[in-house]
ROLUMSE-18803 format. One record per residue (C-alpha): x, y, z; residue in one letter. Coordinates in nm, 3 decimals, always signed. Layout:
# residues N
(lumza (X, Y, Z), 'A')
...
This chain:
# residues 452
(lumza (+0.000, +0.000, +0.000), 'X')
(lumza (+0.160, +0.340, -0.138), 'X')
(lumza (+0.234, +0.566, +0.189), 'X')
(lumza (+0.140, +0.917, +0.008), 'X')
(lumza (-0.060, +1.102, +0.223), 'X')
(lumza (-0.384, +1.243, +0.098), 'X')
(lumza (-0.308, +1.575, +0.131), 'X')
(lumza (-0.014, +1.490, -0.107), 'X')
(lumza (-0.240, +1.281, -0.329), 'X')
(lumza (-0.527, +1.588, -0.360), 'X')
(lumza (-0.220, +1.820, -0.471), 'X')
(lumza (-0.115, +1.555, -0.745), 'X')
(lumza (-0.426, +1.526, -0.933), 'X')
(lumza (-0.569, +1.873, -0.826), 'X')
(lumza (-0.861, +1.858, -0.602), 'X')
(lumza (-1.074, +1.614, -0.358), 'X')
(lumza (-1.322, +1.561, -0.654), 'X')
(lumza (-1.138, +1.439, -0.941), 'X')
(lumza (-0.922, +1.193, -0.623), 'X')
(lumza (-1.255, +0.982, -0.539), 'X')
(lumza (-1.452, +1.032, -0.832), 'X')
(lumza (-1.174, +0.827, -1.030), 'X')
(lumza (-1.047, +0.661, -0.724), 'X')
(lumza (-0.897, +0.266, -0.832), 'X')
(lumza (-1.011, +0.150, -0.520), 'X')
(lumza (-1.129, -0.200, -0.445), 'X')
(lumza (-1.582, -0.245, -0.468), 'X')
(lumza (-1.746, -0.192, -0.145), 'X')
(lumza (-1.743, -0.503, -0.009), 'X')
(lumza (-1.761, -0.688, +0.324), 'X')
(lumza (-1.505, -0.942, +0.373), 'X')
(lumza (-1.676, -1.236, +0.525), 'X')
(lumza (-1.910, -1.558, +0.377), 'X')
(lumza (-2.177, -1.368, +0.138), 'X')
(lumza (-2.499, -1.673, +0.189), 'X')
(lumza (-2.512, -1.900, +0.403), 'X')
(lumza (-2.837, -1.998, +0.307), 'X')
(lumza (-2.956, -1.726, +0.069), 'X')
(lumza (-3.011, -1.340, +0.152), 'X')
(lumza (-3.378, -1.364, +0.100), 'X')
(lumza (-3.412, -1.608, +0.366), 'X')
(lumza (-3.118, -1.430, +0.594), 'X')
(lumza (-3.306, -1.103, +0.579), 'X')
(lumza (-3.637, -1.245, +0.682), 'X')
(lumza (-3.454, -1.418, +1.013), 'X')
(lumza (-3.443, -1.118, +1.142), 'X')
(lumza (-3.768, -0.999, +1.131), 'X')
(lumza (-3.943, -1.328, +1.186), 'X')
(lumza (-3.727, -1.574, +1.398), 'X')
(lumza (-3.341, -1.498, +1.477), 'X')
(lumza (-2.992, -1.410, +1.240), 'X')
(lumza (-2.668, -1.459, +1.365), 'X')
(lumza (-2.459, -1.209, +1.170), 'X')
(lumza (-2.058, -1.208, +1.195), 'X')
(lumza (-1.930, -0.800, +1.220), 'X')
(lumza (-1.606, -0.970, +1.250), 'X')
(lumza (-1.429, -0.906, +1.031), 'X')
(lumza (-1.558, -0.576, +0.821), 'X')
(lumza (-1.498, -0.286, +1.123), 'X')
(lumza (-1.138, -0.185, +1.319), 'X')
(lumza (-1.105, -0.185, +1.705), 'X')
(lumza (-0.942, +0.127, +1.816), 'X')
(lumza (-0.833, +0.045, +2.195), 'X')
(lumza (-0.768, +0.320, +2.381), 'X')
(lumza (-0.670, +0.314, +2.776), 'X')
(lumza (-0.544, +0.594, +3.007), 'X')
(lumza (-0.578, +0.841, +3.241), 'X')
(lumza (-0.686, +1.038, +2.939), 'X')
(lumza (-0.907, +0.819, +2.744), 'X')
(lumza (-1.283, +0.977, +2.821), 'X')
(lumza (-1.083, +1.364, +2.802), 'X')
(lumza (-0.983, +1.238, +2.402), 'X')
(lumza (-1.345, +1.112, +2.332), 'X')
(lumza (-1.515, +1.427, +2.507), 'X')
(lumza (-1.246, +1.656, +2.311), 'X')
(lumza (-1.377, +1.544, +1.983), 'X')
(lumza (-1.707, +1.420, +2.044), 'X')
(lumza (-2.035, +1.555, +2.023), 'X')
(lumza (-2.140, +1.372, +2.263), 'X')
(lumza (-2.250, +1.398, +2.703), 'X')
(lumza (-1.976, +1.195, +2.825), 'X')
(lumza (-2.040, +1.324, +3.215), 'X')
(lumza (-2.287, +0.992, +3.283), 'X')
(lumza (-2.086, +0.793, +3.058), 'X')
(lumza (-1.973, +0.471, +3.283), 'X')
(lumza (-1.861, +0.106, +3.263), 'X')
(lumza (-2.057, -0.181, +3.068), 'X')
(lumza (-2.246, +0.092, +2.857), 'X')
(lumza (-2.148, +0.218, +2.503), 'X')
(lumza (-2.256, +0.530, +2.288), 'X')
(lumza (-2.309, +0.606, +1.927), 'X')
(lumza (-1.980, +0.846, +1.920), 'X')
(lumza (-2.019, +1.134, +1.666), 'X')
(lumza (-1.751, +1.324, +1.572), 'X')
(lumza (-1.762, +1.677, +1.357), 'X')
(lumza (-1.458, +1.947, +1.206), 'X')
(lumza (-1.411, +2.288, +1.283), 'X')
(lumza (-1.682, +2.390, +1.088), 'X')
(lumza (-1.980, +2.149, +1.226), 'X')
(lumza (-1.970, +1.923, +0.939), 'X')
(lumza (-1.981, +1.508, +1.009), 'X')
(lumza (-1.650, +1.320, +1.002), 'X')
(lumza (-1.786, +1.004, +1.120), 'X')
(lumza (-1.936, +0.782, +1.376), 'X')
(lumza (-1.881, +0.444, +1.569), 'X')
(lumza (-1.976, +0.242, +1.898), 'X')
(lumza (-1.761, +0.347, +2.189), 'X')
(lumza (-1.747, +0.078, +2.445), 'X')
(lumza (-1.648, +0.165, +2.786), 'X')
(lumza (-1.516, -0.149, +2.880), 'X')
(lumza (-1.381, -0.084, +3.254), 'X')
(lumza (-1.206, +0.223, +3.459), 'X')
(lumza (-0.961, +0.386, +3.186), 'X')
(lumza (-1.056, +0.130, +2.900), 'X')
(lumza (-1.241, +0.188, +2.576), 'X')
(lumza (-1.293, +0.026, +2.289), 'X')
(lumza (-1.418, +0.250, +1.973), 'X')
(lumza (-1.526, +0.040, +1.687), 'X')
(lumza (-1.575, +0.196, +1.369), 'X')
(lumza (-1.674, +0.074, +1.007), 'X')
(lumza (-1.538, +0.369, +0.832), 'X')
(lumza (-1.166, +0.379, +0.825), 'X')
(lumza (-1.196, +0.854, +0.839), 'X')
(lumza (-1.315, +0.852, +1.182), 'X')
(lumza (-1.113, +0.562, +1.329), 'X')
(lumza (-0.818, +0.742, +1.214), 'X')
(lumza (-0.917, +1.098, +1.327), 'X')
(lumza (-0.918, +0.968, +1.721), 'X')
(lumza (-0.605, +0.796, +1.649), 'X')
(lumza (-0.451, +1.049, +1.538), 'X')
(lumza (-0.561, +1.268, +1.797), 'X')
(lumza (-0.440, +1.048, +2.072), 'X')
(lumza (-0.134, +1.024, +1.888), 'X')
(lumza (-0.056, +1.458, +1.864), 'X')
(lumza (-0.268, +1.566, +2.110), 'X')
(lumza (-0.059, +1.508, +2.393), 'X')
(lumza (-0.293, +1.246, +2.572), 'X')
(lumza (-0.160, +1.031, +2.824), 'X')
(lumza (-0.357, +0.724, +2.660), 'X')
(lumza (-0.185, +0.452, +2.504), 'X')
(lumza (-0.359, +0.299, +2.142), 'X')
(lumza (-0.393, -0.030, +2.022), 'X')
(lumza (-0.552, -0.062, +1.687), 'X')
(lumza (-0.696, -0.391, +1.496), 'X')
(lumza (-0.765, -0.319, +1.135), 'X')
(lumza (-1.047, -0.479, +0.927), 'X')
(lumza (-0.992, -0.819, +0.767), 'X')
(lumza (-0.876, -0.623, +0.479), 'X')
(lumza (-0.655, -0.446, +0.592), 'X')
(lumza (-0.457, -0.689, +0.828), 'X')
(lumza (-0.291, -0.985, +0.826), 'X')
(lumza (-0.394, -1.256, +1.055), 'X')
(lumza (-0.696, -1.275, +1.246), 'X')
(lumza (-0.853, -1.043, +1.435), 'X')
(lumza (-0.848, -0.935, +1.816), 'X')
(lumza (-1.190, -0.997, +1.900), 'X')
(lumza (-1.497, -1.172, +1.712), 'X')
(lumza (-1.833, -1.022, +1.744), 'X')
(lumza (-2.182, -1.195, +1.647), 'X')
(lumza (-2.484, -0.998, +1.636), 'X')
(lumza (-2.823, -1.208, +1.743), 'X')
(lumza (-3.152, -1.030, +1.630), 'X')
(lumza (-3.491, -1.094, +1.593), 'X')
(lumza (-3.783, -1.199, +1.801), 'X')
(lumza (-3.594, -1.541, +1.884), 'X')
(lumza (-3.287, -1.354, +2.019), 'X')
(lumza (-3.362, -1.382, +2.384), 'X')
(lumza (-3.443, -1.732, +2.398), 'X')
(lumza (-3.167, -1.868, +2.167), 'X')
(lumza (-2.962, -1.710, +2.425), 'X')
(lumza (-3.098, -1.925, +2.724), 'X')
(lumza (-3.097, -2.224, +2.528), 'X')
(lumza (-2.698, -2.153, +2.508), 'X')
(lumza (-2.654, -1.989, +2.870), 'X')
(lumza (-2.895, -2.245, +3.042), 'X')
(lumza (-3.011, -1.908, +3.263), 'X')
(lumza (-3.263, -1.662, +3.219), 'X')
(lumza (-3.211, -1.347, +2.975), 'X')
(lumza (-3.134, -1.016, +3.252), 'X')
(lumza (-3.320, -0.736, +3.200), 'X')
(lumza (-3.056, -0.515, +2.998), 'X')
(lumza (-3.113, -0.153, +2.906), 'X')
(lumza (-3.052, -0.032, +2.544), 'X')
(lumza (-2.680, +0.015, +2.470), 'X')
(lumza (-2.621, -0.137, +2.813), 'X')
(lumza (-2.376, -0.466, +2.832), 'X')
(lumza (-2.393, -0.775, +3.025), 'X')
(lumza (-2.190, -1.090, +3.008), 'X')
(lumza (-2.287, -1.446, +2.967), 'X')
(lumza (-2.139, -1.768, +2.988), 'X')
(lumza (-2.137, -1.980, +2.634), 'X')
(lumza (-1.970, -2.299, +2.543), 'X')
(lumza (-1.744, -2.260, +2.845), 'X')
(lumza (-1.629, -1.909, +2.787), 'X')
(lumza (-1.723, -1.541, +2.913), 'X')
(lumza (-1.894, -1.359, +2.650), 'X')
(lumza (-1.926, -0.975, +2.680), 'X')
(lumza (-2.309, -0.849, +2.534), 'X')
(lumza (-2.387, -0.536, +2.436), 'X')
(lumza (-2.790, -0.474, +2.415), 'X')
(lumza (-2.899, -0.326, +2.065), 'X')
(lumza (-2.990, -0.423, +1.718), 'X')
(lumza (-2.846, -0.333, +1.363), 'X')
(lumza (-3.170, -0.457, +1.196), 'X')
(lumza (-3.367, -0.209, +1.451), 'X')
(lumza (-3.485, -0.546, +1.632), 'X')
(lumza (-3.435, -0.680, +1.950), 'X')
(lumza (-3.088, -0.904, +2.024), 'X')
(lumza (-2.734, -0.865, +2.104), 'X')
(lumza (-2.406, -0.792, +1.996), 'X')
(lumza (-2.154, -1.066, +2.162), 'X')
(lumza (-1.756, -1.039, +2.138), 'X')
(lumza (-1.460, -1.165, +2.298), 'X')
(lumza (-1.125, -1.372, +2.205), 'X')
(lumza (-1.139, -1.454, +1.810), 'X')
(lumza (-0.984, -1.810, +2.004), 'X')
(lumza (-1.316, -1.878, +2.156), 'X')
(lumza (-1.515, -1.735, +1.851), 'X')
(lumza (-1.569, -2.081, +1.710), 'X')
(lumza (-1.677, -2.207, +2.053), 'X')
(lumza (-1.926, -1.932, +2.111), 'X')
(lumza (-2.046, -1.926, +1.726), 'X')
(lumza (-2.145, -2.286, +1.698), 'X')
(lumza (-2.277, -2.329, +2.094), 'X')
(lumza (-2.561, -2.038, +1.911), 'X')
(lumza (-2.606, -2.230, +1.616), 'X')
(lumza (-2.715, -2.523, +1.830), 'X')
(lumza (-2.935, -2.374, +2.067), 'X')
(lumza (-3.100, -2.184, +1.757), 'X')
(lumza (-3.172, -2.476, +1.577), 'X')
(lumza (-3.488, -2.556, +1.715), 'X')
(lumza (-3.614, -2.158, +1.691), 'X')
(lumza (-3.551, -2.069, +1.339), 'X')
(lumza (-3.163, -1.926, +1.381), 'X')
(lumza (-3.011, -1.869, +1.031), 'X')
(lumza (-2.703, -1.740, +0.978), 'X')
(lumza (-2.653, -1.417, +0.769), 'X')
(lumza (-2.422, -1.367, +0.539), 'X')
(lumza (-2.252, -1.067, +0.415), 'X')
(lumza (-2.515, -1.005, +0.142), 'X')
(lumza (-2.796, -0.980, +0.372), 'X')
(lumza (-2.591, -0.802, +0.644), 'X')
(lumza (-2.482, -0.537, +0.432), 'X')
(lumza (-2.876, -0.411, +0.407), 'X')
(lumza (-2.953, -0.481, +0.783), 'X')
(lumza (-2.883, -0.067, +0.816), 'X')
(lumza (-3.159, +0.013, +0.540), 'X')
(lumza (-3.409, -0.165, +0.790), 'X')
(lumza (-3.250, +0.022, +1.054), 'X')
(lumza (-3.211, +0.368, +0.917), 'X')
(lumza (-2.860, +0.425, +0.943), 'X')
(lumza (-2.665, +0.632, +0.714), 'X')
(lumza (-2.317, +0.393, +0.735), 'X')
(lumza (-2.099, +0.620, +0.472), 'X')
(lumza (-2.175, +0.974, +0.455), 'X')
(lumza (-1.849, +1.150, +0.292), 'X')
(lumza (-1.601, +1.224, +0.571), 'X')
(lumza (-1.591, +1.651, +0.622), 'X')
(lumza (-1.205, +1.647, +0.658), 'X')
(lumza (-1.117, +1.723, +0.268), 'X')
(lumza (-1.092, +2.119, +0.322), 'X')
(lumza (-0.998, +2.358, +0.605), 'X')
(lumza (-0.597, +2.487, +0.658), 'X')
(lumza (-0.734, +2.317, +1.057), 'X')
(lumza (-0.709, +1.945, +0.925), 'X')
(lumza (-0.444, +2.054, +0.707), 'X')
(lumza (-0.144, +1.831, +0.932), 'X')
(lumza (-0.460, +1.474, +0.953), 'X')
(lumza (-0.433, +1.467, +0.601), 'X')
(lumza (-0.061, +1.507, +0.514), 'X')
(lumza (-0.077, +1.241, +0.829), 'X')
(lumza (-0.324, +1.024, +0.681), 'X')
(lumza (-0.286, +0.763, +0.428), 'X')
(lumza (-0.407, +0.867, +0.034), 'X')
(lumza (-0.494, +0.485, -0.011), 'X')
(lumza (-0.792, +0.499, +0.274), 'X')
(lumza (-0.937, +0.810, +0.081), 'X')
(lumza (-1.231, +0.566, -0.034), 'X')
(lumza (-1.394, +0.645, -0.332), 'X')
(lumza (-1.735, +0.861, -0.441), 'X')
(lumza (-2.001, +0.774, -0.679), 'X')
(lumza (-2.342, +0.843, -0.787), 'X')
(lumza (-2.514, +1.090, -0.992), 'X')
(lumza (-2.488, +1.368, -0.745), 'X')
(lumza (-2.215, +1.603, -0.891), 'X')
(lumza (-2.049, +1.967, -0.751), 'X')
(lumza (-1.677, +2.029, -0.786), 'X')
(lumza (-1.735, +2.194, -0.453), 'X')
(lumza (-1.648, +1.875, -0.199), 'X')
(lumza (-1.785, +2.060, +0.050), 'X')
(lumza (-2.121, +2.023, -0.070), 'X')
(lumza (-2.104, +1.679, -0.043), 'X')
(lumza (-2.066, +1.740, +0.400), 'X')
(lumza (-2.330, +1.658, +0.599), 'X')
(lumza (-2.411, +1.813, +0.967), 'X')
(lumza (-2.515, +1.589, +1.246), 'X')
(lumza (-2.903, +1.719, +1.233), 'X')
(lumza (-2.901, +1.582, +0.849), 'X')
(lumza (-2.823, +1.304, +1.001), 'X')
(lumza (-3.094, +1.256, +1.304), 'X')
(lumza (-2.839, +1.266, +1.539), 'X')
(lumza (-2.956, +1.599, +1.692), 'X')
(lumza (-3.012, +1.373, +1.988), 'X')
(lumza (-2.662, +1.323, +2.070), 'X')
(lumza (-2.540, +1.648, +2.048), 'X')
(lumza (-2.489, +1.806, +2.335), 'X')
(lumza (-2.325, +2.179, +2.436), 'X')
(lumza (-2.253, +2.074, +2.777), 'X')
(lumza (-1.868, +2.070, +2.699), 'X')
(lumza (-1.616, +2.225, +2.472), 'X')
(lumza (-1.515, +1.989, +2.177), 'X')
(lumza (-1.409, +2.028, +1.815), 'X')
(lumza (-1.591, +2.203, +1.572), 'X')
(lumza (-1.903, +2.320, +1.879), 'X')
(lumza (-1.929, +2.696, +1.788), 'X')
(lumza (-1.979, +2.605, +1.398), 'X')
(lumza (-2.200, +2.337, +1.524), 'X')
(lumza (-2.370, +2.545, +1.770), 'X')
(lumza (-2.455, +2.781, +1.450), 'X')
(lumza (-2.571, +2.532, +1.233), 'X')
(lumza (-2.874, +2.436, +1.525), 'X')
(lumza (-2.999, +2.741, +1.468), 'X')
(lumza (-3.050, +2.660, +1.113), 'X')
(lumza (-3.305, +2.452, +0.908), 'X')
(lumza (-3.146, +2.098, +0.840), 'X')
(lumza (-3.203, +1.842, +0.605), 'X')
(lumza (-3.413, +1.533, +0.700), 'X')
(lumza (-3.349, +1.162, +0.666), 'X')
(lumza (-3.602, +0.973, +0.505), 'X')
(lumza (-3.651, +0.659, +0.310), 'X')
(lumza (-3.711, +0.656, -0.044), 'X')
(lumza (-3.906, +0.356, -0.172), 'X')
(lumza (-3.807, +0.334, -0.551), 'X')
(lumza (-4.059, +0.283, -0.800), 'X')
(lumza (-4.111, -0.121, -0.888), 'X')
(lumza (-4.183, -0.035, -1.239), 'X')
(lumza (-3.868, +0.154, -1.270), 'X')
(lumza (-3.658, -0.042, -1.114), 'X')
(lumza (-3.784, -0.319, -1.331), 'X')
(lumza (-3.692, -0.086, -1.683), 'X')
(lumza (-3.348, -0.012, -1.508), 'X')
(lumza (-3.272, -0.345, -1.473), 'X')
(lumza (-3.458, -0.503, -1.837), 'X')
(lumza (-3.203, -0.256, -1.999), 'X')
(lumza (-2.935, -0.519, -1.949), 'X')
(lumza (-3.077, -0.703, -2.154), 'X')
(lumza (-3.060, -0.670, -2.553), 'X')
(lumza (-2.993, -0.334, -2.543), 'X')
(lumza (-2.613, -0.179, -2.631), 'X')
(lumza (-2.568, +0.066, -2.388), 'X')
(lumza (-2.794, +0.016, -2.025), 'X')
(lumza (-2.851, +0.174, -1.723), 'X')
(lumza (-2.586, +0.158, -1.461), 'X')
(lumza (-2.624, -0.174, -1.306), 'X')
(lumza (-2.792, -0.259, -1.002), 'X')
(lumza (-2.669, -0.490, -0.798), 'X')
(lumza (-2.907, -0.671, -0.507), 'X')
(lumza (-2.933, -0.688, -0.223), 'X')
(lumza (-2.709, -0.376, -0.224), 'X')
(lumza (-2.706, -0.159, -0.502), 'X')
(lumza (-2.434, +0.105, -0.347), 'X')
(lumza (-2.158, +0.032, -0.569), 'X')
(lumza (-1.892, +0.334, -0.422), 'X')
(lumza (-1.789, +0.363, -0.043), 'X')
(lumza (-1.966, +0.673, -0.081), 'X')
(lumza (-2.309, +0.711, -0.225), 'X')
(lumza (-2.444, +1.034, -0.323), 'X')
(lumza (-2.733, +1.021, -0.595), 'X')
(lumza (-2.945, +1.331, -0.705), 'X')
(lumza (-3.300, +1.352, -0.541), 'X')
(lumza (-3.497, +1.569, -0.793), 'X')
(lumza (-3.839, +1.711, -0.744), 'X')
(lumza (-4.029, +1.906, -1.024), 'X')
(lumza (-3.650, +1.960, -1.208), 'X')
(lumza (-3.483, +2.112, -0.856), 'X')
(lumza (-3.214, +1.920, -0.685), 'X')
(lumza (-3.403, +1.890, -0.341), 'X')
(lumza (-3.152, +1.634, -0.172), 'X')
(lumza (-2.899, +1.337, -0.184), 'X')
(lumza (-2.995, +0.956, -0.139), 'X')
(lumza (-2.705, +0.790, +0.020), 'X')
(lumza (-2.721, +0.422, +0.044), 'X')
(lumza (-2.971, +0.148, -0.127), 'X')
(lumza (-3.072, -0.145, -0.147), 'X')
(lumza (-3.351, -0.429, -0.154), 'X')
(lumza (-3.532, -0.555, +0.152), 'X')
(lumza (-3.721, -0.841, +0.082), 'X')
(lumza (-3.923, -0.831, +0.422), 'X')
(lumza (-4.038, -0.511, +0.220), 'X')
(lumza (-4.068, -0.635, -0.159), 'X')
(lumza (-3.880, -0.317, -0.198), 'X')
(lumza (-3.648, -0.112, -0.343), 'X')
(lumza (-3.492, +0.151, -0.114), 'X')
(lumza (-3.257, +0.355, -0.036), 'X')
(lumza (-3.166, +0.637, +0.291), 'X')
(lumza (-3.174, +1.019, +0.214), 'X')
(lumza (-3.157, +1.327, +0.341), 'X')
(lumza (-3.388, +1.621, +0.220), 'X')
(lumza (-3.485, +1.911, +0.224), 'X')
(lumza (-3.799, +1.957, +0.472), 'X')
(lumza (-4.029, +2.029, +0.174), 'X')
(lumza (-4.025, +1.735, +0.049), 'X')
(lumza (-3.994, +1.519, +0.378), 'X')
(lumza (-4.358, +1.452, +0.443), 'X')
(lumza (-4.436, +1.076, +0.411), 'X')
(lumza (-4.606, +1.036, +0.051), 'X')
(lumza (-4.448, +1.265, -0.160), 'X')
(lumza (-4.284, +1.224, -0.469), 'X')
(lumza (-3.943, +1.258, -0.592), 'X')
(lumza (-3.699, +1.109, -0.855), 'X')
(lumza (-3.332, +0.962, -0.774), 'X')
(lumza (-3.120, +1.000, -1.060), 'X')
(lumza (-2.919, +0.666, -1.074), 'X')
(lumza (-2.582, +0.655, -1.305), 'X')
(lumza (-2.272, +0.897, -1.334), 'X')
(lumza (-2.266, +1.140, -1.612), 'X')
(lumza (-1.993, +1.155, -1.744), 'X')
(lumza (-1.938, +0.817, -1.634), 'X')
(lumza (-1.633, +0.761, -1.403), 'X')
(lumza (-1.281, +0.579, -1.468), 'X')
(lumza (-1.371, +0.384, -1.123), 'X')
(lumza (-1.337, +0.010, -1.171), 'X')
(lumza (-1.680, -0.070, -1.027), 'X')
(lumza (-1.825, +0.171, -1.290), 'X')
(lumza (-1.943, +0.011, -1.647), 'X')
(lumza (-2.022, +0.227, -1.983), 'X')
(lumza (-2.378, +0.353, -1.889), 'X')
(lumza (-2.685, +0.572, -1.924), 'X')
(lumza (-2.798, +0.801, -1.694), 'X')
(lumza (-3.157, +0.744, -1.594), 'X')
(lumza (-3.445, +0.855, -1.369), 'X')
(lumza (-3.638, +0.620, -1.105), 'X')
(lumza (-3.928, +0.779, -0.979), 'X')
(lumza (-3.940, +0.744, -0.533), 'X')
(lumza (-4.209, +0.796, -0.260), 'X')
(lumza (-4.087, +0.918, +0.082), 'X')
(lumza (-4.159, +0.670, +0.410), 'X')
(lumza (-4.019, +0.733, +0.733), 'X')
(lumza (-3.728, +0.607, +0.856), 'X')
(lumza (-3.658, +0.363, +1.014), 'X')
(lumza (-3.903, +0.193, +0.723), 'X')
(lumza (-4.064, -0.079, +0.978), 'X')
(lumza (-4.318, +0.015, +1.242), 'X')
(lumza (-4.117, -0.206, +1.545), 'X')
(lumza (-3.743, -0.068, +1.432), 'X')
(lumza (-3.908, +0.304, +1.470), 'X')
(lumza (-4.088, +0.316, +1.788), 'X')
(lumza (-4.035, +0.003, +1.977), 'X')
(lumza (-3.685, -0.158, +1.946), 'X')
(lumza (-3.484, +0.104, +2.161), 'X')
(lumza (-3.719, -0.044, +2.488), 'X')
(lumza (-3.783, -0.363, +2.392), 'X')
């Protein structure tokens, strides 16, 4: 891997734009079994009995531990750290100087001093490392890359168990009764012999767990579930249905990292590497990068922000609250123009940019043109098919005109000019008519889940 950094790299071919529009980087992908069984079936586990999905392999483990540890996550956090305590764990949101989104993760605050941040986006793992690294914490890191990314295996493994089955797959394999656990609380059980840590939560937006400890005892722990599911309808997921799990859930996994611009971030990217840069596709196009940020209320995180404490980026942010936002919503595409997108593959010489299922996002980042009556009116960011929903969707933010449930707007899907990135084919341009739903998309995920 070439060790230009990406301020370097944005100089060389001139700006942030023509770097990830054209970027040779590998498909989005995640790096573990796609089917087990087949996606269909994976994806309707968790709604209707229990999936055991593997998040093993496709996310890095930043460890941090120190005297300093909760200072470096308030510092850069949006988030109230003050009740913040042991065996709990926080959606960590991170912003720049100016208020924009770098990233997210799960911080787990494993014991006095001792935090694990897991992140599936490589921008915000490395903006708290390198933060602990210059800004003269007394922390000390330890940092498991992805599958891809390292050799060997990893640190830890870490099963997710959802679905209305979750709870009693895991007495079968605990022989004890479920505790009552609040939401992004953590407990520990005892399975196949070994001590499994459990954090309470869901990526589907339905009830279960996420387990983790020693990749040694991951086989142990893996197949002592697959046993005590196999009487209540456990399936295992693969990567194919795994990769949608956040459509059902409503999260936004790759919105472009806001650390491309400002003289402030100047020293993280001549630090960071050019080859993480990722790459951006879609039909979506400004060769202002900065239009592509996204603030925190875009997002629906104006829960977790909080102005109790100084941190990077608060006055900007503080600023932007005062402002309208953007809303996340889910688009359901049109059936019948889905259908035409994908019937142009066939017999025809040039077609519509392909669309692959279950998950049609094709770059790390996905930013396709919402349209109403001709005006740009917001950005779809990740899509997908659920089959629990017989639908095409995909997760958007947009402008509050247009954010009422029911109303009508196109996604433009293709590139135009079409891109020199390796996951892109010679296409047409095209327009797929979309009705806004709420988000989360099922009834349970959007009111229930969190207390369940």
């Amino acid at each position: 891997m070439t060790s230009e950094s990406l301020e370097a790299a944005i100089g060389r071919v001139g700006s942030p734009i023509e770097l990830l529009r054209n970027a040779a980087a590998r498909p989005y992908t995640f790096p573990v079994t796609p089917e087990f069984s087949n996606w269909r079936s994976e994806q309707r586990a968790w709604r209707e009995t229990c999936a055991l999905l593997d998040q093993s392999h496709h996310m890095a483990d930043l460890f941090v531990r120190g005297h300093d540890a909760l200072r470096l996550f308030s510092d850069l956090g949006v988030n109230n750290v003050s009740r913040f305590r042991p065996e709990t764990a926080k959606q960590f949101v991170a912003v720049n100087h100016d208020g924009y989104v770098i990233g997210d993760g799960i911080l787990f605050y494993l014991g006095p001093d001792d935090f694990d941040f897991v992140g599936a986006h490589p921008a915000i793992v490395d903006w708290v490392h390198y933060n602990a690294e210059v800004g003269g914490y007394d922390v000390e890191i330890e940092r498991d890359e992805n599958s891809l990314d390292r050799e060997g295996p990893p640190k830890l493994y870490r099963y997710e168990l959802q679905g209305p089955a979750a709870n009693a797959v895991i007495e079968r394999a605990t022989g004890s009764v479920v505790p009552q656990v609040g939401f992004f609380h953590m407990t520990r059980f005892t399975i196949a012999g070994h001590e499994a840590r459990a954090l309470r939560h869901g990526m589907a937006g339905r009830p279960g767990f996420e387990l983790f400890g020693p990749w040694e005892e991951g086989e142990d722990v893996r197949q002592a579930l697959l046993e005590a599911g196999e009487q209540l309808g456990l399936v295992p997921a693969g990567a194919k249905a795994y990769s949608t799990a956040n459509l059902e859930s409503g999260w936004i996994p790759s919105p472009l990292p806001a650390i491309f611009t400002g003289e402030a971030l100047r020293e993280f990217r001549e630090w960071r590497r050019a080859a993480r840069a990722g790459s951006l596709g879609g039909s979506f196009a400004s060769d202002d990068v900065a239009d592509y940020y996204v603030t925190p209320y875009d997002l629906g995180y104006g829960r977790l922000v909080a102005f109790d404490h100084d941190f990077v980026g608060r006055e900007a942010l503080e600023r932007i609250a005062q402002a309208e936002s953007r809303t996340k919503v889910t688009l359901v595409w049109n059936p019948e123009d889905v259908e035409h997108a994908i019937g142009t593959q066939l017999g025809r010489e040039r077609s519509a940019k392909y669309i692959d299922l279950p998950k049609a996002r094709y770059a790390l980042f996905q930013y396709d043109d919402v349209r109403r009556d001709g005006r740009h009116v917001g950005i779809s960011m990740d899509c997908g098919y659920i089959y629990n929903e017989k639908a095409m969707i995909s997760l958007a933010v947009v402008d509050a005109s247009v954010a009422e449930p029911g109303t009508e707007v196109v996604v433009v899907w293709g590139e135009e000019p079409n891109s020199t990135k390796p996951q892109v084919e010679p296409h047409e341009q095209i327009e797929l008519r979309a009705t806004v739903a709420p988000v989360p998309i099922d009834d349970f995920a959007r009111g229930a889940y969190r207390t369940n």
